[in-house]
C-alpha positions in Angstrom: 221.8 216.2 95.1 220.2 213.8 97.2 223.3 214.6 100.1 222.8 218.6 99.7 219.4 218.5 100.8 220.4 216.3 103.5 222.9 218.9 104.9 220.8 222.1 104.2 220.4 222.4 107.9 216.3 222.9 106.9 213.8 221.6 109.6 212.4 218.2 110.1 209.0 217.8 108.3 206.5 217.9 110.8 206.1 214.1 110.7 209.5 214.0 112.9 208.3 216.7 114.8 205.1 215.1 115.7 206.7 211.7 116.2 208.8 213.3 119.0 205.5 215.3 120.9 203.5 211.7 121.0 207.1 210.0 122.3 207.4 212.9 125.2 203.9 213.0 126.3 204.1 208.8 126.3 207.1 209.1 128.3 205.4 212.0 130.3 202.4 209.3 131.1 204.5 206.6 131.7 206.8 208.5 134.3 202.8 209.5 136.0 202.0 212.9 135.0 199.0 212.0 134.8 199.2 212.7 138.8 202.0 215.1 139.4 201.3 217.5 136.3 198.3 216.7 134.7 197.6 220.6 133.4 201.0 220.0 131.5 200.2 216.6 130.4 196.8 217.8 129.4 198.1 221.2 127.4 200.7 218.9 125.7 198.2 216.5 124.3 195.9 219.4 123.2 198.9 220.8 121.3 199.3 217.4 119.3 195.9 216.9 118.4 196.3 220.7 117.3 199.4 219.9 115.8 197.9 217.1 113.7 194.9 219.1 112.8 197.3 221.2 111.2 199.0 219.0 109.3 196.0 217.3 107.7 194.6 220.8 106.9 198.7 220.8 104.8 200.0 223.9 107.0 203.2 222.7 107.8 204.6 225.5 109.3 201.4 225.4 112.5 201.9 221.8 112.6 205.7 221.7 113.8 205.1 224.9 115.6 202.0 223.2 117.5 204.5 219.7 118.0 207.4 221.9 119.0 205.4 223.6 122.0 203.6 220.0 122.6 207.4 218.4 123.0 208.3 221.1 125.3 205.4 220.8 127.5 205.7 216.9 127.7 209.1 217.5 129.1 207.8 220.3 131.4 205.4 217.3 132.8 208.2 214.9 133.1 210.4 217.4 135.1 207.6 218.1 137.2 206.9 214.6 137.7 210.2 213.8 138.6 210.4 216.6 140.6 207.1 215.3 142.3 208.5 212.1 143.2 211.9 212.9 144.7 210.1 215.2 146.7 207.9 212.4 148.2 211.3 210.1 148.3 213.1 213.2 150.8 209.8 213.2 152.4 209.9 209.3 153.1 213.5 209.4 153.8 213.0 212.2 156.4 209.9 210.1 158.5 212.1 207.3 158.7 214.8 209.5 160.3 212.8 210.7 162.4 211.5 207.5 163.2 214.8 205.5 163.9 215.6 209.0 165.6 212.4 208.9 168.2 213.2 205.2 168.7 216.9 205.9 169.8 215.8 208.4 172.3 213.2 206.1 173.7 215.8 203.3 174.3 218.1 205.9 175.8 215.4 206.6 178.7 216.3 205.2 181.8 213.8 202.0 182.7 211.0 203.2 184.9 210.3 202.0 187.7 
């Protein structure tokens, strides 16, 4: 019996789905949202708290909806994060091209006299 229920394909309780929206948004923080998407950060960690008030008021059904939507908007933050920092890497990698490339045409000039 125990193995049937197992397999019914039914949704995770909301505790799994809850568990899942606080380990995105701490991933989402760790990675720095908090400074390349902090709206996203912030709407994810209002959804939680949603999320939990829902499932202390026993409405199941809110509370995975609300963790659901605050999973998806912790990974939202982390893709913008990341997104955030390789654009600051390319940015870094393109000044010190154009570095090494202003210093190559400087030792190219002939000496002045």
């Amino acid at each position: 019996m125990l193995l049937l229920a197992a397999c019914s394909g039914q949704p995770a309780k909301p505790d799994a789905s809850l568990v899942r929206a606080k380990t995105a948004i701490d991933l989402a923080t760790l990675a720095g949202a908090t400074r390349y998407a902090p709206a996203d950060l912030n709407h994810a960690q209002s959804q939680l708290q949603a999320a939990n008030a829902a499932q202390v008021q026993g409405d199941e059904k809110r509370a995975r909806y609300q963790a659901e939507e605050a999973e998806a908007n912790a990974q939202l933050a982390l893709a913008r994060t990341q997104a955030g920092k390789a654009a600051e890497a390319a940015l870094q990698v393109q000044q010190g091209n154009q570095a090494l490339q202003d210093q190559m045409e400087r030792s190219n000039e002939p000496p002045q006299r």
